[in-house]
Legacy VTK file of the C-alpha trace (Angstrom):
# vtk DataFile Version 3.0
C-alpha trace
ASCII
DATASET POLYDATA
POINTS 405 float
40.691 35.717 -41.708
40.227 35.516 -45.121
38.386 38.957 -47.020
35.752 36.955 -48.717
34.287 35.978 -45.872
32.839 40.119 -44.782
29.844 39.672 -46.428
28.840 42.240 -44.126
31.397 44.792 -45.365
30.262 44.134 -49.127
26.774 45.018 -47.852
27.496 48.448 -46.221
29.581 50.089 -49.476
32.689 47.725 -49.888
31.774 46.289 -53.188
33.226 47.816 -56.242
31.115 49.864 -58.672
30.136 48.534 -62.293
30.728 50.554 -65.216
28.349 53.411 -65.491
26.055 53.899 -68.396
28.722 55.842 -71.631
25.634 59.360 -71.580
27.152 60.355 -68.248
29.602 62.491 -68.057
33.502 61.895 -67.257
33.891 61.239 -63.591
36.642 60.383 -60.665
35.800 59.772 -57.438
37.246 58.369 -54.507
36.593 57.177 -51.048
37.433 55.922 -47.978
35.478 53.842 -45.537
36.585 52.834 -41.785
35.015 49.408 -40.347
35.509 49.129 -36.840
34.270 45.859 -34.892
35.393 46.534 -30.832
35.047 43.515 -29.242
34.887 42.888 -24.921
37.604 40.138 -25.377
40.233 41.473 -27.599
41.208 44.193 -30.317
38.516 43.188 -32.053
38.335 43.987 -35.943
39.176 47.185 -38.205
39.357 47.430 -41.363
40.622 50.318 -43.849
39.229 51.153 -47.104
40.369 53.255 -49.895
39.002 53.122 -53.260
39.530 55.266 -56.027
37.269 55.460 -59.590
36.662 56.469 -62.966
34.761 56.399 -65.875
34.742 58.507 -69.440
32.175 58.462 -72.822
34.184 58.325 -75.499
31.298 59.111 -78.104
29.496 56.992 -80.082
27.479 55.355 -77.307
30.900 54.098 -75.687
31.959 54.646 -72.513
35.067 52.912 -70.243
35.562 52.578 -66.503
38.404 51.135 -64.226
39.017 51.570 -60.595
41.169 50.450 -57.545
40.358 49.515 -54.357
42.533 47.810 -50.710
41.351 46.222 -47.803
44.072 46.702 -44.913
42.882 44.230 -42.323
44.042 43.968 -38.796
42.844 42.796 -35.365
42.074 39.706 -33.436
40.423 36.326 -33.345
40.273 33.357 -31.584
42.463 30.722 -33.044
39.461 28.282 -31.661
35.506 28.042 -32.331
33.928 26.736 -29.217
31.941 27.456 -25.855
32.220 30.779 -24.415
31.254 29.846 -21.382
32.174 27.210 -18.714
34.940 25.162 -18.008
35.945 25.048 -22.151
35.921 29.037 -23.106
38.117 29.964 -25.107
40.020 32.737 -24.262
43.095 32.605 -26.494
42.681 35.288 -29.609
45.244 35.290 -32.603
46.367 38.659 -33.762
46.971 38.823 -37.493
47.094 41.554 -40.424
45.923 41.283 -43.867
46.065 43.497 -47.032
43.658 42.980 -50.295
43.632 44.681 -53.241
41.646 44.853 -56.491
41.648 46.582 -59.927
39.070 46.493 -62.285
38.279 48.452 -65.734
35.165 47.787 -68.270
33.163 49.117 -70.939
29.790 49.936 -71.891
27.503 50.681 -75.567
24.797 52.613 -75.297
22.081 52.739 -77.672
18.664 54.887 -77.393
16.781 51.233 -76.403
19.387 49.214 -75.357
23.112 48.613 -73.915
25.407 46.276 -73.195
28.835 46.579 -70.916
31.358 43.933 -69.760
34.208 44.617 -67.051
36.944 42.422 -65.735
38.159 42.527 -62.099
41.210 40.781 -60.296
42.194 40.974 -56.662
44.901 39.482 -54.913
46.054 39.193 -50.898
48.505 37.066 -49.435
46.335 33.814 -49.621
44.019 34.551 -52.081
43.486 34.963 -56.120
40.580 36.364 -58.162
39.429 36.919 -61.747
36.050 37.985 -62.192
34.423 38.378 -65.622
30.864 40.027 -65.573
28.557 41.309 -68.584
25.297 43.425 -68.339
22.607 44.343 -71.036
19.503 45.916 -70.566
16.853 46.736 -72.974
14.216 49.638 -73.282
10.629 48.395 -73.627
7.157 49.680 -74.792
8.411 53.375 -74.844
10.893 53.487 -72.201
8.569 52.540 -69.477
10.311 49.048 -68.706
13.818 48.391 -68.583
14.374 44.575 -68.695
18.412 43.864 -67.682
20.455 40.791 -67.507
23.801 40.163 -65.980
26.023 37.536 -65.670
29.864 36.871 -63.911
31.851 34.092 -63.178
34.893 33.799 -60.609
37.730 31.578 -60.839
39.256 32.268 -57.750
42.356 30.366 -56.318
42.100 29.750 -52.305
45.575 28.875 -50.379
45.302 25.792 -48.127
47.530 23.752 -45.190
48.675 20.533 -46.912
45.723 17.954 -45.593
46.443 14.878 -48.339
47.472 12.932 -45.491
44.517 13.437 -43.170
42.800 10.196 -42.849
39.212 11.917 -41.447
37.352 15.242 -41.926
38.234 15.431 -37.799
42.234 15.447 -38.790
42.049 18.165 -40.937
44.739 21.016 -39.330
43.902 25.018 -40.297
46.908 27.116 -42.204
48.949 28.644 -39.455
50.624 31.319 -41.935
50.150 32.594 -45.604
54.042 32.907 -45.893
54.432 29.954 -47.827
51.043 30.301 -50.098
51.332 30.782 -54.042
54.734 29.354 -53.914
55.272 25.717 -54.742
55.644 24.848 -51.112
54.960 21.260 -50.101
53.729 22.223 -46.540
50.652 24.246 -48.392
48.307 23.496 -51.039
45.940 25.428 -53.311
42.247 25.005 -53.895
40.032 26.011 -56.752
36.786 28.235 -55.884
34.704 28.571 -58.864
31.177 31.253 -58.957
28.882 31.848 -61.151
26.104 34.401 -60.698
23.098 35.293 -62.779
20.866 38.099 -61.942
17.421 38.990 -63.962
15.671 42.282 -63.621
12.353 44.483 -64.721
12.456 48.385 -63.756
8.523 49.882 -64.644
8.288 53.513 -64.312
4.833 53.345 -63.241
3.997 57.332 -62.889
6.844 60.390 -62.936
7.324 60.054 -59.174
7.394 56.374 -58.661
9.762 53.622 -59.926
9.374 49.871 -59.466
12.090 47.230 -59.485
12.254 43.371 -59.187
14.013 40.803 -60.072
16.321 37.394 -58.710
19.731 36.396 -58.462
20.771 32.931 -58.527
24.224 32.467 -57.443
25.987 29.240 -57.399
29.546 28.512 -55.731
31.604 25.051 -56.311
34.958 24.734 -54.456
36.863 25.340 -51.249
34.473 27.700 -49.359
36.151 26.953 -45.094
37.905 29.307 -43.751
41.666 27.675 -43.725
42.446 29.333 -40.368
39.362 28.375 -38.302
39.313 25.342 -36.102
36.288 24.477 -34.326
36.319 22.509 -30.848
34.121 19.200 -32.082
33.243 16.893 -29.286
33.596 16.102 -25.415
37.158 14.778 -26.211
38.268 18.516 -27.260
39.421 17.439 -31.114
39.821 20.783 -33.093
40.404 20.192 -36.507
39.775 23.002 -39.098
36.712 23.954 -40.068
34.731 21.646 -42.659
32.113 23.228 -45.199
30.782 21.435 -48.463
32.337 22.323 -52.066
28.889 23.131 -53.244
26.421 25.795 -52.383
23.211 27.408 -54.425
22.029 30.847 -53.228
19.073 32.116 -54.764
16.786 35.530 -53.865
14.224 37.375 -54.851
13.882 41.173 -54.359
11.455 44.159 -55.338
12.495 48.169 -54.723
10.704 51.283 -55.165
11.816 54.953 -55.114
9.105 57.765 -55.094
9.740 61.238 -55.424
7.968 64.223 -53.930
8.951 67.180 -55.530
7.098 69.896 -53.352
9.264 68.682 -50.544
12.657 68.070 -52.476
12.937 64.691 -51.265
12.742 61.110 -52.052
12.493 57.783 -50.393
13.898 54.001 -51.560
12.859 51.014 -50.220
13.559 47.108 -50.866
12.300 43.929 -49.768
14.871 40.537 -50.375
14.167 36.981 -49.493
16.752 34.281 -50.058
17.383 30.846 -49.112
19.833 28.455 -50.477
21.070 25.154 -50.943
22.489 24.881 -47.036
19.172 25.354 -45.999
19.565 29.045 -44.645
16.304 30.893 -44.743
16.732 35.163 -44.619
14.808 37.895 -45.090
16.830 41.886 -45.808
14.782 45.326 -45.638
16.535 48.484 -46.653
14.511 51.809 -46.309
16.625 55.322 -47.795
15.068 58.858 -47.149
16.751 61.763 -49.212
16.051 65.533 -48.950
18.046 68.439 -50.090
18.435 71.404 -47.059
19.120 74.260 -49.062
20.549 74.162 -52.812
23.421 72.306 -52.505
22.882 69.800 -49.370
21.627 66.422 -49.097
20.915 64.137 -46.203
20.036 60.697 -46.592
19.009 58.382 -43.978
19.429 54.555 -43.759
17.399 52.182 -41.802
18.121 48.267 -42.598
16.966 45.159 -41.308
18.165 41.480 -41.858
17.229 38.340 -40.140
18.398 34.784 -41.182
17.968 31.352 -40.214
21.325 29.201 -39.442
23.001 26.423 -42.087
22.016 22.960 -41.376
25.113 21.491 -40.224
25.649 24.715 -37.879
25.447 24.466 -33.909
26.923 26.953 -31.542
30.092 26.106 -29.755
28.403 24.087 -27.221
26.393 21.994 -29.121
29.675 21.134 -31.027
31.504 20.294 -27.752
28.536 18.552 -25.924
26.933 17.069 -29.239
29.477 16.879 -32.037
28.653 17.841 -35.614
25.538 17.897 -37.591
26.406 15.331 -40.121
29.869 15.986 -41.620
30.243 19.224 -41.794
31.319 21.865 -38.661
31.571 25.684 -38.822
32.857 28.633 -36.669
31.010 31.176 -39.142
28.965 33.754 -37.908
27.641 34.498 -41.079
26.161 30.676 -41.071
24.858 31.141 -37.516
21.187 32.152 -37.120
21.243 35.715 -36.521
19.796 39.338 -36.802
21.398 42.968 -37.524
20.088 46.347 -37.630
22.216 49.268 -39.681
20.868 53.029 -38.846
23.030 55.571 -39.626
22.867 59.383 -42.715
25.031 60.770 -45.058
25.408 63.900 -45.541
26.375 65.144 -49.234
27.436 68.497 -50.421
27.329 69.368 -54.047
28.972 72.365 -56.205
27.849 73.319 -59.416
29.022 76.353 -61.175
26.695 78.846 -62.547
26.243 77.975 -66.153
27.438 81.475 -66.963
30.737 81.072 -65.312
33.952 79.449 -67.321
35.020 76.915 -65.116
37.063 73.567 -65.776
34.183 71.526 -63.707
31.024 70.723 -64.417
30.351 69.445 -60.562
31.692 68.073 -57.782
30.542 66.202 -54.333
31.737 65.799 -50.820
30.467 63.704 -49.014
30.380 61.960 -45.591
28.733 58.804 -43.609
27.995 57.429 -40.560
26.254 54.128 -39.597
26.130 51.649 -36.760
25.528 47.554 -37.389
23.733 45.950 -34.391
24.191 42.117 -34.627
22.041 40.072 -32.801
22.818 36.377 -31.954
20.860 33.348 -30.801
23.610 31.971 -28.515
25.757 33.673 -25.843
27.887 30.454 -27.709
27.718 31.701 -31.385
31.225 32.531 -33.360
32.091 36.310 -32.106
30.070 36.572 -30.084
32.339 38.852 -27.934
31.505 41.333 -31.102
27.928 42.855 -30.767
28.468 46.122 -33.156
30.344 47.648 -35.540
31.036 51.147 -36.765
31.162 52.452 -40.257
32.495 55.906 -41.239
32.882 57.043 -45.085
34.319 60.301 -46.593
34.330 60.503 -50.211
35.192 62.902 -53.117
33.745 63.503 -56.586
34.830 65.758 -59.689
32.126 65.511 -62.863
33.145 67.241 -65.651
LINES 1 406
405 0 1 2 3 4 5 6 7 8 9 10 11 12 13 14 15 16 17 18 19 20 21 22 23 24 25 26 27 28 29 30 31 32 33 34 35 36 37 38 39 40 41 42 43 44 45 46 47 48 49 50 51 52 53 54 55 56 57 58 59 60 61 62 63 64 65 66 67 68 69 70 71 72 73 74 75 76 77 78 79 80 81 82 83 84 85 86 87 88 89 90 91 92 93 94 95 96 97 98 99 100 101 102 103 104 105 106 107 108 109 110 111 112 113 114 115 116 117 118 119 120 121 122 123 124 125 126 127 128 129 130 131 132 133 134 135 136 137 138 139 140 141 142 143 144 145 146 147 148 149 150 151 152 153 154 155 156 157 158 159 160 161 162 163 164 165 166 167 168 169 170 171 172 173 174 175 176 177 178 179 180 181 182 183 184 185 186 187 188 189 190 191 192 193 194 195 196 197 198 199 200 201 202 203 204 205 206 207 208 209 210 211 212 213 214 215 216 217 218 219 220 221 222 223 224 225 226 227 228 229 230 231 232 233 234 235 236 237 238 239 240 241 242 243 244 245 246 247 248 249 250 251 252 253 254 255 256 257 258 259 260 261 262 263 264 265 266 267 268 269 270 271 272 273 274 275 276 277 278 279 280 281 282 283 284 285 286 287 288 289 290 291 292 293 294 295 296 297 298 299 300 301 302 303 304 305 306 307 308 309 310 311 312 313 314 315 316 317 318 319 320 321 322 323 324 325 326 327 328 329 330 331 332 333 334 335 336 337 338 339 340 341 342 343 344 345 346 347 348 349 350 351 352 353 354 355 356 357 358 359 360 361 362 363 364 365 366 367 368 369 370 371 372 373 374 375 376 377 378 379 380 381 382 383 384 385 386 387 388 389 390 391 392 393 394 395 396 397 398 399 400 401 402 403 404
């Protein structure tokens, strides 16, 4: 299984954080998240997360960040996409480990009205390369009330691949058995090109002292090898299963709006956001996020998470039996969940404890945070046939450390 393909892990706290603005002060903080996927079939998935940060001013408006972070990957999967049921289950699972890691350092100007930053990021496993460039400004408008930002990154990434160049047919296509040989010349593997480019546009109005408005789009557009190398799907009555085929070319695009609102008399706050998106594979999906925050006592908060996403399947995606019984959609087959119509629900709190020294104390920290999370993903999938099926939740638990000084 290849990292880039946990979308769901990016969206619950995986990703890696940008730069922060060069008027905060110094900080390091680390953290460590456990993702664990049980599944009624076999070990299922779990995944181990450690991720350390830090970011300085330096004066003069300038500030620098950098930061590591590993995936350690291990669990189960079945070597096959196809029917779960009847006469053509598949039963078999392939056990495999997987490490990722990525560093990443950057740099931001701060003016009173506006700021720019830029930040570079590579990350390397076994059979997979990444350089990612990214650059953010943002601009302070009709006295500080609006907040106009623009970002931009681009990925080359480098994907490792079985040698296919003498497959006569999409359907002769055979998946990577091992990563041993990838990165190294070998003739028995190749390697493919995966290039991204992402553009994001945003307006931030604070509209009264408690309330804060947000929207904005992304556009996102990928062009390269985007299959998983290890998947085969079972395509037709005749039981072919050649690796799974996606096109070199997909647009995402999405729209969002968020709002946070303060109430002071109750030492609390609330976020919520609203994303639609839809992109060039014809998958439809709709995201809801809602945040509550209150302090208990002076130095404890408790946030609590509700989220919601529902999507619509890609167009050349059918569940394993429509692949056996039917064959693909046009020329394309997948064994991606994440391309399967589907529904999750995340509910989970985090509980945060913060020190800060009286100001007439000496002390060599200005404050620090402890921190710890819980939260449950409920997936919910159209077909008792859909890829992992077998995997209906997943558990994440987060501790995490903070020192500002």
């Amino acid at each position: 299984m290849q990292l880039r393909h946990r979308a769901l892990l990016v969206a619950t706290a995986l990703a890696w954080a940008a730069p922060a603005r060069a008027d905060n002060p110094t900080e390091v903080s680390s953290r460590l998240t456990l993702f664990r996927e049980p599944s009624s079939q076999n070990k299922g998935i779990t995944v181990l997360h450690p991720q350390v940060d830090a970011n300085a001013p330096l004066g003069g408006g300038l500030g620098i960040a950098a930061g590591w972070e590993a995936d350690a990957v291990s669990g189960a999967t079945p070597a096959v996409s196809g029917p779960h049921t009847g006469v053509d289950a598949i039963t078999s699972a392939t056990e495999f480990h997987d490490n990722r890691e990525l560093v990443h350092a950057g740099f931001t100007y701060d003016r009173p009205d506006a700021g720019i930053g830029a930040s570079y990021a590579y990350g390397w496993e076994h059979d997979y390369r990444s350089n990612s460039l990214s650059a953010t400004t943002h601009d302070d408008l009709y006295d500080h009330n609006f907040t106009l930002t623009l970002s931009y990154s681009h990925n080359w990434d480098s994907v490792c691949d079985a040698n296919n160049n003498t497959s006569q047919t999409a359907l002769d296509l055979h998946p990577l058995t091992s990563s041993a040989h990838c990165f190294t010349g070998s003739a028995d593997v190749v390697t493919h090109r995966l290039d991204i480019d992402e553009f994001e546009l945003s307006l931030t109005w604070t509209m009264t002292p408690r309330l804060v408005v947000q929207g904005g789009g992304t556009i996102q557009i990928l062009d390269g090898f985007q299959s998983n190398p290890y998947r085969s799907v079972l395509v037709g009555s005749q039981h072919q299963e050649p690796q799974e085929h996606e096109p070199i070319y997909r647009q995402r695009y999405a729209v969002f709006g968020r709002a946070a609102y303060a109430f002071p008399e109750w030492r609390a706050s609330t976020l919520t956001m609203l994303r639609l998106y839809q992109d060039s594979w014809a998958m439809q999906a709709v995201t809801a996020d809602l945040v509550v925050n209150k302090y208990i006592g002076q130095s404890t908060l408790l946030s609590l998470r509700g989220h919601y996403h529902l999507q619509s399947g890609a167009s050349f995606y059918r569940d394993g039996e429509g692949y056996r019984t039917e064959g693909p959609a046009g020329q394309y087959w997948t064994g991606d969940r994440e391309l399967s119509p589907m529904g999750n629900y995340l509910v989970g709190g985090r509980l945060a404890f913060l020190r800060r020294p009286r100001q007439e104390r000496s002390t060599w920290f200005a404050e620090m945070e402890a921190d710890v999370k819980y939260e449950i993903l409920l997936y919910q999938l159209a077909s008792v046939n859909a890829p992992n099926y077998d995997r209906s939740y997943a558990h994440i638990v987060q501790g995490s450390f903070a020192v500002r000084f």
